[in-house]
C-alpha positions as CSV (number, residue, x, y, z in Angstrom):
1,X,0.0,0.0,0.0
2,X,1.4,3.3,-1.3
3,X,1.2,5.9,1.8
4,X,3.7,8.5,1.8
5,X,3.9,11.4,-0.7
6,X,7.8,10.2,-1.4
7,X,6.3,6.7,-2.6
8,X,3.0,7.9,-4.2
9,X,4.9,10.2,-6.5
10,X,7.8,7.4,-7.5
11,X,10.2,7.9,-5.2
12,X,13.9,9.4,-5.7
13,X,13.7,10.0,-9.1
14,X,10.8,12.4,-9.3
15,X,11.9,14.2,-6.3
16,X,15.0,15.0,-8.4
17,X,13.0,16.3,-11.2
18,X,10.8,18.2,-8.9
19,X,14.3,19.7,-7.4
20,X,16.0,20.2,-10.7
21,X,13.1,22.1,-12.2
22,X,11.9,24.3,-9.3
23,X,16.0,25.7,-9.4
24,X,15.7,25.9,-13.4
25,X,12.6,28.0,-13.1
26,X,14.0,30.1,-9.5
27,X,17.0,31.0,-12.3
28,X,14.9,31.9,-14.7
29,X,12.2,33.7,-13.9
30,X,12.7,37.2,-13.6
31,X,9.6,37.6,-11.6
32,X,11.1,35.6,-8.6
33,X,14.5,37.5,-8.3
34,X,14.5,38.2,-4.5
35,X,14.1,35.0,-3.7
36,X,16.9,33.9,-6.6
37,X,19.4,36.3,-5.2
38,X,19.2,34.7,-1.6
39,X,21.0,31.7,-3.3
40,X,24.7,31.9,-4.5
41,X,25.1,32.1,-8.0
42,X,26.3,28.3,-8.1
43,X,23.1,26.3,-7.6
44,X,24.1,22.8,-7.2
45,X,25.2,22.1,-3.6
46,X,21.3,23.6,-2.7
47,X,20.0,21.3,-5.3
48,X,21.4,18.7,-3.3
49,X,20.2,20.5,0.3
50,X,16.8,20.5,-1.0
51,X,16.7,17.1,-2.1
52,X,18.0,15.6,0.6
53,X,15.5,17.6,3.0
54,X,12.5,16.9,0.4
55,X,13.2,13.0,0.3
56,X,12.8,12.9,4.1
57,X,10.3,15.3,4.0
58,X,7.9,13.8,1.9
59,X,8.1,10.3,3.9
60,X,11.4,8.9,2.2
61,X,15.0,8.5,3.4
62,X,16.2,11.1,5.5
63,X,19.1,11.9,3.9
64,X,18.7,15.4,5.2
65,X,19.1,14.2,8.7
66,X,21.9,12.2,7.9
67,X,24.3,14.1,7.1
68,X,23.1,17.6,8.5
69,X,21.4,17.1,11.3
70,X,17.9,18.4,12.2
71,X,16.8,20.4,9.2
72,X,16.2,23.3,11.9
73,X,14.2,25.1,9.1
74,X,13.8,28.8,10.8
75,X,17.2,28.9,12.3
76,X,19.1,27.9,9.0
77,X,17.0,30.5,7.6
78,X,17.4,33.6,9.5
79,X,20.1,35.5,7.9
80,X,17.7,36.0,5.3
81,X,14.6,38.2,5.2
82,X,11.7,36.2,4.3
83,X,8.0,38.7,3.9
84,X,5.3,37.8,2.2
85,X,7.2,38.6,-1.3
86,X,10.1,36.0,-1.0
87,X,7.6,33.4,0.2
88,X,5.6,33.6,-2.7
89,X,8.1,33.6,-5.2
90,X,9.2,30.3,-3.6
91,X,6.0,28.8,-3.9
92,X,5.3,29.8,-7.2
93,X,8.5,28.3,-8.4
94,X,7.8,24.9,-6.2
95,X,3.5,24.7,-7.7
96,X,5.1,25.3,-11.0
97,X,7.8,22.3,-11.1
98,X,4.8,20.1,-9.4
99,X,2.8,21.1,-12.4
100,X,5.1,20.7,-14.9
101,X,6.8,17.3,-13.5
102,X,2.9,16.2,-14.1
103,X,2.8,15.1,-10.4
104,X,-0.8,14.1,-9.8
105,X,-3.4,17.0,-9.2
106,X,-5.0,15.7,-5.7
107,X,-0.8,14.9,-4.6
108,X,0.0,18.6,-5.8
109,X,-3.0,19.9,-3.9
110,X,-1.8,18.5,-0.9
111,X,1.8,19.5,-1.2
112,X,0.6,22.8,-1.9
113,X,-1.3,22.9,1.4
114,X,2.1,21.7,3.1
115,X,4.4,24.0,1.3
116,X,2.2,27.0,2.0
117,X,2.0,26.4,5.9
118,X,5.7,25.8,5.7
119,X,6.4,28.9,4.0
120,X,4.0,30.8,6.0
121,X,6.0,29.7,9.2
122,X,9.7,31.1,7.5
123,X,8.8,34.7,7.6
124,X,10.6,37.0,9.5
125,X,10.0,40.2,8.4
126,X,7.1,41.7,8.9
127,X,3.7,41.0,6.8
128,X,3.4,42.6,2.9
129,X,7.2,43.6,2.8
């Protein structure tokens, strides 16, 4: 019986694609620069952070933990000022690369839930920055 997100949406393989195309679309959407300039201009060792943390995250190994510790989200974040702006650039980035990996519509629309309350807890600056 298929009961985590990680296993209903094929496992490692599509997280990497989900991964790989939310940074393509981060770098190239000029809409979402705030959020892209938070990030160092080499993308690949977050690739690999956000892979890690996503496998674990969405009921698979936790790769994240294993090598990092806990994932600690609002203290790793701090040193940059998340608002209402940033956060929605992020999740418009992550909806698109669920969309356009073709995960499954009731999957995306429960990720989407998660992401959102996710994102909502990582501000720290104050609300419509």
């Amino acid at each position: 019986m298929i009961t985590t997100p990680y296993e209903r949406m094929g496992g490692e393989q599509t997280v990497l694609k989900l991964v790989n195309r939310f940074y393509d679309l981060m770098d190239s959407i000029p809409e979402v620069q705030e959020v892209r300039d938070m990030h160092s201009g080499d993308l690949e060792e977050i690739r690999e952070r956000l892979f890690d943390f996503l496998s674990g995250w969405f009921g698979g190994p936790q790769l994240y933990v294993e090598k990092h510790g806990h994932p600690r989200l609002r203290q790793r974040h701090v040193m940059f000022a998340i608002g209402d702006k940033e956060r929605d650039q992020w999740l418009h980035c992550m909806f698109k690369a669920m969309q356009d990996i073709g995960l499954d519509d009731s999957l995306q629309k429960e990720l989407q839930q998660s992401f959102s309350k996710t994102a909502n807890f990582m501000r720290n600056q104050s609300i419509n920055n």
